[in-house]
N, C-alpha and C positions, 0 to 999 in steps of 0.2 A: 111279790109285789115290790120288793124293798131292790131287788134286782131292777127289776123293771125302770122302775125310777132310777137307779143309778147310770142302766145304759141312754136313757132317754136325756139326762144331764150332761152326760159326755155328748152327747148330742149336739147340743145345744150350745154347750162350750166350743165345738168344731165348727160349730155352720156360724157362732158368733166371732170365730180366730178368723174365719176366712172372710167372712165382711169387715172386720175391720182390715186384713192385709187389702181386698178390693178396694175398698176408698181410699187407703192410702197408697197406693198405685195411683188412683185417679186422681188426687192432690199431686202426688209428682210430677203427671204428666203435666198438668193445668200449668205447675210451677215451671217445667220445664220449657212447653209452647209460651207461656204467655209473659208470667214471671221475670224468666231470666232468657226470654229470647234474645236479650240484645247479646248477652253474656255468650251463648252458644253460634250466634250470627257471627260476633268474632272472632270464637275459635276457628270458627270452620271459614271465614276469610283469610286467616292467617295460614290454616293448612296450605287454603289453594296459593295462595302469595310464594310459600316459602318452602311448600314441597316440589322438589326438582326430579323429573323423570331423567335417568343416566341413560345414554342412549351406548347400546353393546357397538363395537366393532363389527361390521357388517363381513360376514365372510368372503374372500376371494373367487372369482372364476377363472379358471385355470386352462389353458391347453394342454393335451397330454402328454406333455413331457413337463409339464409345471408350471408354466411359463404364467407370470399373473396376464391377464386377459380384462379383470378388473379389479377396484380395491378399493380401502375406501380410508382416506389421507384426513386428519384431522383438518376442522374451519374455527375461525374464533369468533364468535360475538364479545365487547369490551362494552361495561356499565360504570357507573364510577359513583357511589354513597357518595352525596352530596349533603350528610346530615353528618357524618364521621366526622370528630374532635380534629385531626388534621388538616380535613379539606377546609373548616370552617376558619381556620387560623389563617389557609394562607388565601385563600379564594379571593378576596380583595385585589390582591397585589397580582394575581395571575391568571384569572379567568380571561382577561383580553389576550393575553398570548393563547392560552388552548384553544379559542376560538379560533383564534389566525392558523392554528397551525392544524387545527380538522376542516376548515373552509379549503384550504391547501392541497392535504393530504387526499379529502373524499372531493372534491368539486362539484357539491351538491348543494354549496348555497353560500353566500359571503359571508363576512367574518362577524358583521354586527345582525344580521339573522341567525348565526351560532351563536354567539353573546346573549340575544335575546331568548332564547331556548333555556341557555342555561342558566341567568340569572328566574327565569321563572322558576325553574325546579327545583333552583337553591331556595329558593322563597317557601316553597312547598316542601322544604326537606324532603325530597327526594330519593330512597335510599338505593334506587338502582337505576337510575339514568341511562338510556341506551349513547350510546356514543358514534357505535360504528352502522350506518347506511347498510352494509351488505357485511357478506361474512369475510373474514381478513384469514391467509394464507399466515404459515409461523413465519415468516422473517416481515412482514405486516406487521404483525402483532409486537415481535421487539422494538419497531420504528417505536411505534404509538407509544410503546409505554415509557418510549423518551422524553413524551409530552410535557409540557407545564404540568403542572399538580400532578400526572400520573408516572413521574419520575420516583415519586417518592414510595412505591408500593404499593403491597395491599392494605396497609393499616394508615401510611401517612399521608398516602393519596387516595383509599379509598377504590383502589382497581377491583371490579371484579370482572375475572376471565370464563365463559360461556364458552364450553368447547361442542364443537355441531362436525361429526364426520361429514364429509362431503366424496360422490362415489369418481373414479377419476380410473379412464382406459391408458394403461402407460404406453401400449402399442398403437396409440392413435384411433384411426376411423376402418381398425381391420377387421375385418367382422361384427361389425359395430350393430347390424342392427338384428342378428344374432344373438349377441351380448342381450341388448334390449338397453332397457335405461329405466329410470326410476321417476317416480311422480307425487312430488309432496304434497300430503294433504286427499290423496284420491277419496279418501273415504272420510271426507267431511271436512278434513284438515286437521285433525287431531292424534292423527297416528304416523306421523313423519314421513320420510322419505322412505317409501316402499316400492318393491316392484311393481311395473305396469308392464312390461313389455317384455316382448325374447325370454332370453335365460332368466332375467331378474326376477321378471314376472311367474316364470312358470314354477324358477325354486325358495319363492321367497318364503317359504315356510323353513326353509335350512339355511339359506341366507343370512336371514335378519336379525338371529339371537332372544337375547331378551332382553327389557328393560329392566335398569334399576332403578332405586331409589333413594333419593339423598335431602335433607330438613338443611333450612338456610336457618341460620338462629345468630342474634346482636348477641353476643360476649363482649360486655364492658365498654361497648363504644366499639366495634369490628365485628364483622361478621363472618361468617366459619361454616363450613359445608359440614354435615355429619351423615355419613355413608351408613343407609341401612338395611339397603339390600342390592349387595357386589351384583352389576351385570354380567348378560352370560354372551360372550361372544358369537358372532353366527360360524355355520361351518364353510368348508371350503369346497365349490362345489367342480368337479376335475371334468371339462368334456372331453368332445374326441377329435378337435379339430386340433390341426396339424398346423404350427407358427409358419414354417418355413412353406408347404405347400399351400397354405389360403395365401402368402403375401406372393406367392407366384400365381393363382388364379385371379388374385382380385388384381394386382398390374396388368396381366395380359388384357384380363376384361377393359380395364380403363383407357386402356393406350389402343385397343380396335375399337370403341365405343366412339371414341375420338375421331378418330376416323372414318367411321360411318356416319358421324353426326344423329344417333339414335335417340330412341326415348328416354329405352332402359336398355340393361339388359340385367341376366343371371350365369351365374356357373355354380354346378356342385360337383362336389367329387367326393365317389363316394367308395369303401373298401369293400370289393365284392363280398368276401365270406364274411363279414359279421354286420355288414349296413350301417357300423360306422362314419360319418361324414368327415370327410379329413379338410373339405374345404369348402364358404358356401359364401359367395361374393353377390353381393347387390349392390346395382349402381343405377341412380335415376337423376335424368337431368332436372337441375333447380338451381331457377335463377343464375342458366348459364355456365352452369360447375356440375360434374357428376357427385353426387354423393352417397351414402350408406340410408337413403330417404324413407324409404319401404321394403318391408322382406317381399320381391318377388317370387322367390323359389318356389315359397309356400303359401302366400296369402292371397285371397279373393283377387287383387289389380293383378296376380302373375296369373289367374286362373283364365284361361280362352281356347280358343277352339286348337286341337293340336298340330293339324293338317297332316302332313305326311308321315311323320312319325308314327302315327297309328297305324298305319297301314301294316306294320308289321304287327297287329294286334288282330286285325281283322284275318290278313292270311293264315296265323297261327289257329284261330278261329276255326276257318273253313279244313284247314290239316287237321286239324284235330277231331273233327266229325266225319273226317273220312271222306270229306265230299271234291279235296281239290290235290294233286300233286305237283313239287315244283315242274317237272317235268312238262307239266299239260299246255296245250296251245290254246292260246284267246288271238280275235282278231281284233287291234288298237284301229285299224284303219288308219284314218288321217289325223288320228289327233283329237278327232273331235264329233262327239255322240248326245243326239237329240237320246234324252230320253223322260217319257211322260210329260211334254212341252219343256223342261229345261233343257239348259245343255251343258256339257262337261266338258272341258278342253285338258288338254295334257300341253305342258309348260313350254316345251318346244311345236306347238301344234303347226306353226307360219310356216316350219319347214319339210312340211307335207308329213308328218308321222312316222309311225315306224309299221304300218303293218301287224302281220301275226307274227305274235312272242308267246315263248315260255312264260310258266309264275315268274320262271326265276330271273329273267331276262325285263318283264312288267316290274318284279320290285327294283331291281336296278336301276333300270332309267326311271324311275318312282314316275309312272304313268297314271295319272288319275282315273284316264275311260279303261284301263283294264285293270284294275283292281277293282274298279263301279262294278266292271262287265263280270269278275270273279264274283263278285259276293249278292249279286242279283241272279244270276242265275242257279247259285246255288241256295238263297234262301228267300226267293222273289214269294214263293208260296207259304215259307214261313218263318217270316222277318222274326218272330218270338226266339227260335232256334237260336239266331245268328244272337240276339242282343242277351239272351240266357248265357250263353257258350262265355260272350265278355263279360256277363257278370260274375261268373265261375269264378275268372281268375283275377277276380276281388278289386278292379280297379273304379267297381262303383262306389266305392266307400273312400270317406277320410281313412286317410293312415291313423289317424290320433298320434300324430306327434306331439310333444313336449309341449314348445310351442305355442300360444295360444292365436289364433287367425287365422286356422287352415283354412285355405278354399275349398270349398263342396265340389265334388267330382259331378258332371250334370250327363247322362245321357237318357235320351228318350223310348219312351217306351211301346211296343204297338198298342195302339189303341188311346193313348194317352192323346188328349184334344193337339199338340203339338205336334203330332206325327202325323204327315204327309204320305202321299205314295211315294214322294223322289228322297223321304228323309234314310229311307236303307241305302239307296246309291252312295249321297251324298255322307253318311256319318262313317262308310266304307275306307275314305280316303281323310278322315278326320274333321270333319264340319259337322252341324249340328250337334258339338258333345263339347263339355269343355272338361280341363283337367290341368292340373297345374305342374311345372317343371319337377316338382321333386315328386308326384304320382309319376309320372311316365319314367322317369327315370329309377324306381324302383322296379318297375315292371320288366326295362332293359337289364335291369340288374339279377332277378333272377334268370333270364335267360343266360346271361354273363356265369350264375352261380347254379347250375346245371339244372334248374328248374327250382328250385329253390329261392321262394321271397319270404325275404327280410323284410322287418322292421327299419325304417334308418332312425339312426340311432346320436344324439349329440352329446350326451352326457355317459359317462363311465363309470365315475363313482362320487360318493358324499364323502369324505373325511374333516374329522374334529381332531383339530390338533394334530393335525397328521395320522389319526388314527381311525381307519374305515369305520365308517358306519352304516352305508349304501352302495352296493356292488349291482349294476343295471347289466344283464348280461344280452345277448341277442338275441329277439324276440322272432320267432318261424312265424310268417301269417299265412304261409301255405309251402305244404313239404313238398307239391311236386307239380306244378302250376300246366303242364300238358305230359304226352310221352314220350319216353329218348326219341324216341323215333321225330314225330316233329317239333321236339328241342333240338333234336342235329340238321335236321333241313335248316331253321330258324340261323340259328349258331352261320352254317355255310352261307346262307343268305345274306347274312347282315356285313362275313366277310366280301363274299364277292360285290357288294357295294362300294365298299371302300379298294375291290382290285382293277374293278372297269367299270363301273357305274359311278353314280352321281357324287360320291366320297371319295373318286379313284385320286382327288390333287394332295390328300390327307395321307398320304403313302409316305414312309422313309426309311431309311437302309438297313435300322435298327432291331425295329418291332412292328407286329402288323396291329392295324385295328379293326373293329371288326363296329357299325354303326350305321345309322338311318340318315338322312336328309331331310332338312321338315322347310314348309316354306309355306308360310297361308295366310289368306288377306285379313286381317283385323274389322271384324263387324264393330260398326260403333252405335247399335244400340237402335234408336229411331229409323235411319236413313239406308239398312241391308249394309253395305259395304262398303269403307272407302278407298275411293280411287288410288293406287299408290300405296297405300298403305298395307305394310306385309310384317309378319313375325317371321323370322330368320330362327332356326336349330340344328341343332345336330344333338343328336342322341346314341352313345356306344359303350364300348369300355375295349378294356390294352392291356397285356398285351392279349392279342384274339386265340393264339394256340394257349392261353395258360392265364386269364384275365386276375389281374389284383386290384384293379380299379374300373368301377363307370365313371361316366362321365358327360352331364348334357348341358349345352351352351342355349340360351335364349337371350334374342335378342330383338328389341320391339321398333320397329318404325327406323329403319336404316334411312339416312337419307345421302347414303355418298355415291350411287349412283348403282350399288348394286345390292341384290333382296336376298336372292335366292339363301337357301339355307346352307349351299355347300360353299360358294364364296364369300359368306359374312361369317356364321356361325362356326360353317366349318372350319377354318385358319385358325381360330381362337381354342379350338376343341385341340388340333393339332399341334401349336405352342403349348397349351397347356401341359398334354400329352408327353411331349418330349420334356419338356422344362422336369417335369414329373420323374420322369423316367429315369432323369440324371439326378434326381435330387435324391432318389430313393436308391442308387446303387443298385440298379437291375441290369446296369450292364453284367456286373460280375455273375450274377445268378447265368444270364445269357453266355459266357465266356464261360462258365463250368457245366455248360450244354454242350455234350461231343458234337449233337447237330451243329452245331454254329461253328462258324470259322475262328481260329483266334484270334487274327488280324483282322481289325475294324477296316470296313470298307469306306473308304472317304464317299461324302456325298454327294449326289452330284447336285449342281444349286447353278442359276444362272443369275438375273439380275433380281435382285431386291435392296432393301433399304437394309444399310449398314448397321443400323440397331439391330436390325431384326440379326442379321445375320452373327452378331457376334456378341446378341445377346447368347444363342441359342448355341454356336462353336463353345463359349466358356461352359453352358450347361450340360454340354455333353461332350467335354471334355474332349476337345479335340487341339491339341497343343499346337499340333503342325498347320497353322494358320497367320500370314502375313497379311498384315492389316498397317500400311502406313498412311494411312486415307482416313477421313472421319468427313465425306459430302454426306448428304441425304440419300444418294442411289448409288450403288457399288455391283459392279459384276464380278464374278466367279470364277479361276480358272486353275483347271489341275497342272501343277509343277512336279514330276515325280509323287513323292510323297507327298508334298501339301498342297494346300490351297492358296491362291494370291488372291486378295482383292484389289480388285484397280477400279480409280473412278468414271463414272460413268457423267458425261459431262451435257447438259442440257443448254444445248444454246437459244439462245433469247431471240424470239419468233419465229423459230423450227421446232418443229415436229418431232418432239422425241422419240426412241425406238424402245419399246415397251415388248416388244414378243419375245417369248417365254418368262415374263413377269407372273405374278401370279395379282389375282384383280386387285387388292386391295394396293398393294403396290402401282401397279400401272395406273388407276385412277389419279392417286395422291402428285404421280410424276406428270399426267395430262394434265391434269387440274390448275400443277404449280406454273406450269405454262401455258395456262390460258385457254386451256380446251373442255370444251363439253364433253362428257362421257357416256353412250351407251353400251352397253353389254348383253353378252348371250350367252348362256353356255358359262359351264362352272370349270373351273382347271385351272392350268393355265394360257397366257395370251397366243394364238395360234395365227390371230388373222389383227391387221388393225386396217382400218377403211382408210387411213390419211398413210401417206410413204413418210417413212422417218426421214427424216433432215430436208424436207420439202416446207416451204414459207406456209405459216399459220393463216387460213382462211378468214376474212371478218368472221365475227359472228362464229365461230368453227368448232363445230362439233365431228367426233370420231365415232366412230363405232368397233367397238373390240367380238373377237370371234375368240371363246377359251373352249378347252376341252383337255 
């Protein structure tokens, strides 16, 4: 019993311990909420007052050879303790000059509007006054703190300096929107300048570091930062683009762009065996200037219909089921095929056609009714077949680039409410399907990389401190994309393009290429198609016996008088090309080829524009070149071993002599003298409708015949 009773007392003593801790918890809380809220209201105003987030050093993006690509350069905001023992002494006798001299220095409001600013905050003890409008560069920052009262320091003027990195490309606007850029505040505005775009955006998790933290605290009448937890810098993130070859893809692009008077355009270049990107140039007209405005290459506006370029996707296609050889005969007739109430013209059709051709002869002159008449007859019964076969080789899917914006690859499906009877003909030569410059250009890339596609690739590694932390290696999305067998038709195909078909003015003495032709009208949505309006391409890669690089040129809404894809696109594909070729020291690999001769063959070249021509002698290194001339148009002529240029002289209200120009040249020379231009036919100038040095007609329009 006497147990009993002892265990039921402990009892009693425990369930009586723990009511009394209960109520006094609830007494503390009361006192805490209610009590002493004001007491704790303050604390915690004070934290947020005077605790300061330290913002890390944002890591680098780099080209890969190091080169910073972006970085991110300290900014200053200036406050000035307007309650400080110092400022108070002298603030009488000197707040009219600070105001004179930040009315001055920011020109954002006169001197007794800054006067009156400040005497208010003086009034209000103040103890951190903003001073500076925007954020101030360091040789900024040393002006200012020559100011009235903020001459005297941190203590006896009361200075306090706010440091804000700010992100800044030292190599300008070159691959800028690649880079990407940054967007303060995206997520609400309380997490600073973070990525939004391109590179920034897609590595900002390695970028951005970490923040610190640091307590603002009054000592004795001054106040003192106390550092409590050191930031962590971000890392450095190393891509794969190439300084010297994007600043030769993105001038070439900018200087024909010009020239053609276009929308946009794109170039990439890309390293066959690992789908690294060595260069990737967007330029869109705005407000009259081409700039870095939107990534083309890869985003939704570069995504549209591909037009001829496909065509080598579709024949590969048909070879590959066994059902077509280049070899075989189709009949193009005139050009031009009713088929299922549309009709289909092929690009030269005015000039009565060409008749029956070969595949290999149809993809050459990139014939629209015989590629239709190919890939209808062999999948008329079962269009599934045909659109299965191109799904195979994966270019219905996003890449999943880095990136964030890829354009969605669109083709149609049988059966799918959008599929027609004429949509097999018509998606045969690249309509009805869209796909954006950097899909099709991997596609050419495995063909280039003996079936084999890649990943493309912009980033290479992460390193902290210079010391790896992320090694991105290249990514197989399919080991063998058709069989040798029509991989090496394909391969031939794309060369004999560029040897007597529609790429044949893309030729030179050096190295061959080996590439497509794309030219197709721009649907604008509501209205089917507009008039005039064309995308310009070229799709390949170089050299063709031994490819190290692809390479494809887009280019939207030309308006200098000519569309097609081998005289807009193509030229740009070509400068690039060679520009390339000298940049990379692949002569010498060629010169330790027994095939090759070892004496460089001078080129043959007749009239073009003197830029052109010595831009491209310095980039390939051809020494034996006289050049005492610097007009606009310069012809060409061999002297023993070198070349002379002498000027070519356009006299004012004659008819200049443009044959053997190549178009973009010949336009710019009609043009400067007053002539209308049309054109036919891709090459160079074979035929011109007006006789040179014959008087300019009112009103006078030419007509050029190239091939």
């Amino acid at each position: 019993m006497n147990i009993r009773n002892s265990i039921a007392s402990r009892i009693i003593f425990i369930y009586f311990m723990l009511l009394l801790f209960s109520l006094g918890a609830v007494v503390k809380m009361v006192s805490v909420q209610q009590i002493q809220n004001d007491r704790w209201v303050k604390i915690a105003k004070n934290l947020k007052e005077h605790t300061i987030s330290i913002s890390p050093n944002r890591g680098n993006i780099c080209a890969d050879d190091g080169s910073v690509l972006a970085t991110s350069v300290p900014g200053y905001y200036i406050r000035i303790d307007l309650a400080a023992e110092g400022v108070k002494r002298v603030y009488a006798d000197e707040s009219d000059s600070l105001a004179l001299y930040l009315a001055s220095f920011f020109k954002n409001g006169t001197k007794a509007s800054h006067k009156q600013k400040l005497d208010a905050a003086f009034k209000s003890g103040n103890r951190g006054y903003m001073l500076t409008p925007r954020k101030v560069d360091y040789q900024e920052l040393q002006q200012i703190k020559k100011f009235p009262i903020l001459r005297r320091g941190r203590f006896g003027g009361g200075v306090i300096v706010e440091q804000e990195n700010q992100r800044v490309t030292p190599l300008g606007s070159l691959a800028l929107r690649t880079i990407g850029d940054l967007n303060k505040g995206a997520y609400g505005g309380v997490h600073g300048n973070i990525g939004y775009t391109g590179l920034e955006g897609a590595y900002e998790q390695y970028l951005k570091g970490k923040e610190g933290v640091s307590y603002r605290e009054n000592l004795s009448g001054r106040w003192v930062l106390r550092t409590e937890i050191e930031p962590q810098d971000g890392m450095d993130v190393f891509t794969t683009i190439n300084v010297k070859l994007q600043d030769i893809t993105e001038s070439t692009l900018y200087r024909n762009l010009l020239k053609n008077n276009a929308d946009w355009g794109t170039a990439i270049l890309m390293e066959v065996e690992t789908g690294e990107i060595k260069a990737i140039a967007n330029l869109g007209l705005e407000n009259g200037v081409y700039t870095e405005n939107y990534n083309y290459a890869l985003g939704h506006a570069g995504c549209y219909e591909p037009g001829s370029t496909f065509k080598l996707i579709s024949l590969m296609a048909a070879m590959e089921d066994g059902l077509i050889d280049t070899s075989d005969v189709y009949d193009t007739g005139s050009g031009v095929w009713k088929y299922k109430g549309r009709t289909i013209y092929d690009s030269d059709y005015q000039y009565g056609g060409h008749g029956q051709m070969t595949v290999n002869q149809i993809f050459e002159k990139s014939s629209n009714v015989g590629v239709a008449k190919i890939i209808t007859a062999a999948y008329e019964n079962n269009p599934k077949a045909f659109v299965d076969r191109v799904y195979g080789f994966g270019v219905n899917k996003p890449l999943g680039i880095e990136v964030k914006g890829e354009g969605k690859p669109l083709f149609k499906y049988p059966g799918d409410s959008d599929w027609w009877g004429t949509t097999l003909a018509w998606m045969s030569y690249g309509y009805e399907s869209k796909m954006t410059p950097l899909q099709i250009l991997t596609f050419y890339n495995a063909v280039a990389n003996n079936g084999r596609m890649v990943k493309p690739q912009l980033v290479k590694e992460i390193r902290e401190n210079g010391v790896l932390v992320k090694q991105f290696k290249t990514e197989v999305l399919n080991p063998m994309i058709v069989r040798n067998e029509t991989l090496g038709k394909a391969q031939r195909m794309l060369e004999l393009v560029c040897e007597i078909g529609t790429g044949k003015s893309l030729q030179n003495p050096w190295f061959t290429i080996a590439g497509k032709t794309g030219t197709a009208q721009v649907a604008t949505g509501q209205d089917g198609y507009q008039k005039g309006m064309y995308l310009a391409s070229f799709a390949g890669y170089f050299p063709a016996d031994d490819p190290k690089y692809s390479l494809i040129v887009t280019i939207n809404n030309p308006r200098g008088g000519a569309y097609y894809g081998g005289s807009v696109a193509g030229p740009v594909f070509k400068e690039i090309a060679e520009r390339v070729f000298a940049a990379k020291n692949l002569f010498e690999e060629a010169i330790e080829d027994p095939k090759v001769p070892q004496k460089l063959v001078l080129p043959q070249i007749k009239k073009s524009s003197s830029e052109s021509i010595i831009q491209v002698a310095n980039d390939l290194n051809i020494l034996n070149l006289e050049c005492d001339v610097s007009p606009a148009v310069v012809s060409v002529k061999h002297d023993n071993d070198k070349l002379v240029v002498n000027e070519v002289k356009i006299h004012e209200g004659k008819v200049p002599d443009v044959l053997g120009m190549g178009a973009s040249d010949a336009i710019f020379t009609l043009e400067k003298a007053g002539l209308k231009v049309n054109i036919n036919g891709v090459g160079k100038v074979l035929e011109q409708s007006l006789k040179a040095n014959t008087t300019i007609p009112k009103g006078g329009v030419i007509y050029l015949t190239l091939g």
